[in-house]
Every structure is written in structure tokens, then in C-alpha cells.
N, C-alpha and C positions, 0 to 999 in steps of 0.2 A: 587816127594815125594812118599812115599809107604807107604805101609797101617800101619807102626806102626808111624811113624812119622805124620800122620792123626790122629790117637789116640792119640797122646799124645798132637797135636795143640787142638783137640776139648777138653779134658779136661784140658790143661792148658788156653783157654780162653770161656769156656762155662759158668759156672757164672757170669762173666762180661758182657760177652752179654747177656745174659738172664736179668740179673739188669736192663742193659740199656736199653732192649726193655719193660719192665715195665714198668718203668719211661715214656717211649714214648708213649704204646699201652693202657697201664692202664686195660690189658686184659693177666691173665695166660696162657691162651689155644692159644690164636690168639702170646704171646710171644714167646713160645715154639715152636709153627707151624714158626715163621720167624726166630727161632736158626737154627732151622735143615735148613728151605729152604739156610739160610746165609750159611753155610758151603756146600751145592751140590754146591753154585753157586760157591763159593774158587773154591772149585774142580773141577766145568766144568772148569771155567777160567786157572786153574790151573797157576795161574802166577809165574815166577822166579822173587821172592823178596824176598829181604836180612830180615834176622830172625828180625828184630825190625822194617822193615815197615808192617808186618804180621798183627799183631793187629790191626795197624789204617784202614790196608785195610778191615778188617775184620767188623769192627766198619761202614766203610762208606755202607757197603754192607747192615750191619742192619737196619743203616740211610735210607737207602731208601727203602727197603722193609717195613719199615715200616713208611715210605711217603704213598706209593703205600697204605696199607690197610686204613689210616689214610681217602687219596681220596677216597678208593672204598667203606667208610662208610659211608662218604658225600654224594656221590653222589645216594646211596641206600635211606639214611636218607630222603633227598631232593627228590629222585623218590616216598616213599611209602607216605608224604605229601603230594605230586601234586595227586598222587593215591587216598589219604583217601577224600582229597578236591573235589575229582571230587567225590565221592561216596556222599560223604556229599549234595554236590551240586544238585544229582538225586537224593537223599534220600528228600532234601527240596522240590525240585520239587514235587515228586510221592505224598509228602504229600498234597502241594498245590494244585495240578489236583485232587486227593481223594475229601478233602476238597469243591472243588469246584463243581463235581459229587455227591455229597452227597447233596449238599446243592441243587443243583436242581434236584436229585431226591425226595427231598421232597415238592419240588411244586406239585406233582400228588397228586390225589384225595384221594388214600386211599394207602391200602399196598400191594390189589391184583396189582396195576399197577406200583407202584413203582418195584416190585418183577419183572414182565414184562416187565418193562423198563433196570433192571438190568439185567436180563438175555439175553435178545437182543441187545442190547447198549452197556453195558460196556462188558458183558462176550461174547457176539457173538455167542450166539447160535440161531441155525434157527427158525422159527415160529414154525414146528414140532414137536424138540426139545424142546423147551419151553412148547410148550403143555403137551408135554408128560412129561415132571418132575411133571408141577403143576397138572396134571390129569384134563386138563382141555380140550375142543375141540378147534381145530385151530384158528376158526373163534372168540369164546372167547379171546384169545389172541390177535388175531388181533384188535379186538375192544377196549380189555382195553388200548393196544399201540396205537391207534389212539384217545381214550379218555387223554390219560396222553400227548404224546405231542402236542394234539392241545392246553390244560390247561398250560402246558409248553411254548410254544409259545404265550398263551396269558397274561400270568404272564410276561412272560421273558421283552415282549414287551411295555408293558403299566407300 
């Protein structure tokens, strides 16, 4: 075939296919992207067939490219699910470990050890560090940290 006779198959059956992959894809943009793909693939294939199997061949061509996106929506669909469920899943979690952090950091005595308890515990900063946010001396921190979890441990326990 040569290039006019390509012209004249894509617009004597460009319409048609475009309707049909509507009807399948229920998507303009994704319909148009598998007209054009359906005519490179004619053309790689370039097959020798008689002017009136042209269209059907043309039509299975659209049929399955537009299988192919049909599956590759599926299975995107079904990937960002399993994605959003696990996000879900460590989103309940981080609340319930919060939750649960919270609720015994408020077993300490007051707010300067809670504050102490937080900073060492959950955020993991050193004794030094600690001191030095609260403007406090080392040896003070270490005391309210040994007041709050022994109170912690006595709570926790009994």
C-alpha cells in the first residue's frame, strides 16, 4: 500500500473505529490514542488482504487494544487499592501507637517530665540535647526521666 491509499483507508474507516472504541473505552483521549495506535499496527503488519476483510481486520485490532487498556486499568485500579489499604492500615496503626504514647505519657507527674519523656523516648534526642532545648542542666533531665519512668512503671504495673 502507499501513502495515498493509507489516506484514504484511515479516513474511510476512522469514524467507525473511533465510535467503536468509545463504546469500549468510554474514554475520548485513551479512544483516539488506540485509533492511531490501530492503524501503526495495519501498517507494521502491513498484511495482503482483499479490500472487504480490511475493516474487520481493522476492528479486531481495536478489539484488543482496547482489551489491553481495559486490563491495564484493572490492574492499576486494584494496585493503587492494595497501595491506599496499606497506607490506611499504617495510618490506623501510627494513630493507635500515638494514642497509646500519649496515654502513658500522661502517667508522669507533671509536664516538665512528660516534656522529658518526650523528647528522649519518642523523639530521641540525647540527655544533652534535651537539656539544652529546655534550658535546663543535664543532671535535671536525668532526674525528671528517672522520676517519670519509675512513676510509669509503677502505674503501668499495679
Amino acid at each position: 500500500m502507499d501513502i495515498k491509499d493509507l489516506e484514504d483507508l484511515y479516513l474511510s474507516h476512522k469514524s467507525e473505529l473511533l465510535g467503536y472504541l468509545l463504546r469500549i473505552v468510554h474514554n475520548k483521549q485513551d479512544a483516539e490514542d488506540l485509533l492511531h495506535e490501530c492503524f501503526i499496527r495495519f501498517i507494521r503488519a502491513s498484511p495482503d488482504l482483499p479490500e472487504d476483510r480490511i475493516r474487520f481486520y481493522l476492528l479486531r485490532i481495536a478489539k484488543n487494544l482496547a482489551i489491553d487498556i481495559i486490563r491495564k486499568r484493572k490492574k492499576m485500579e486494584e494496585y493503587f487499592l492494595r497501595k491506599e489499604h496499606v497506607y490506611y492500615h499504617w495510618d490506623t496503626l501510627d494513630f493507635e501507637i500515638q494514642d497509646e504514647v500519649d496515654r502513658i505519657l500522661l502517667m508522669a507527674s507533671n509536664t516538665e517530665q512528660r516534656t522529658v519523656l518526650k523528647l528522649r523516648v519518642v523523639q530521641g534526642y540525647s540527655i544533652k540535647e534535651t537539656a539544652r532545648i529546655l534550658n535546663k542542666s543535664e543532671n535535671s533531665v536525668k532526674s525528671s526521666l528517672h522520676r517519670a519512668s519509675k512513676r510509669i512503671k509503677f502505674r503501668y504495673i499495679s
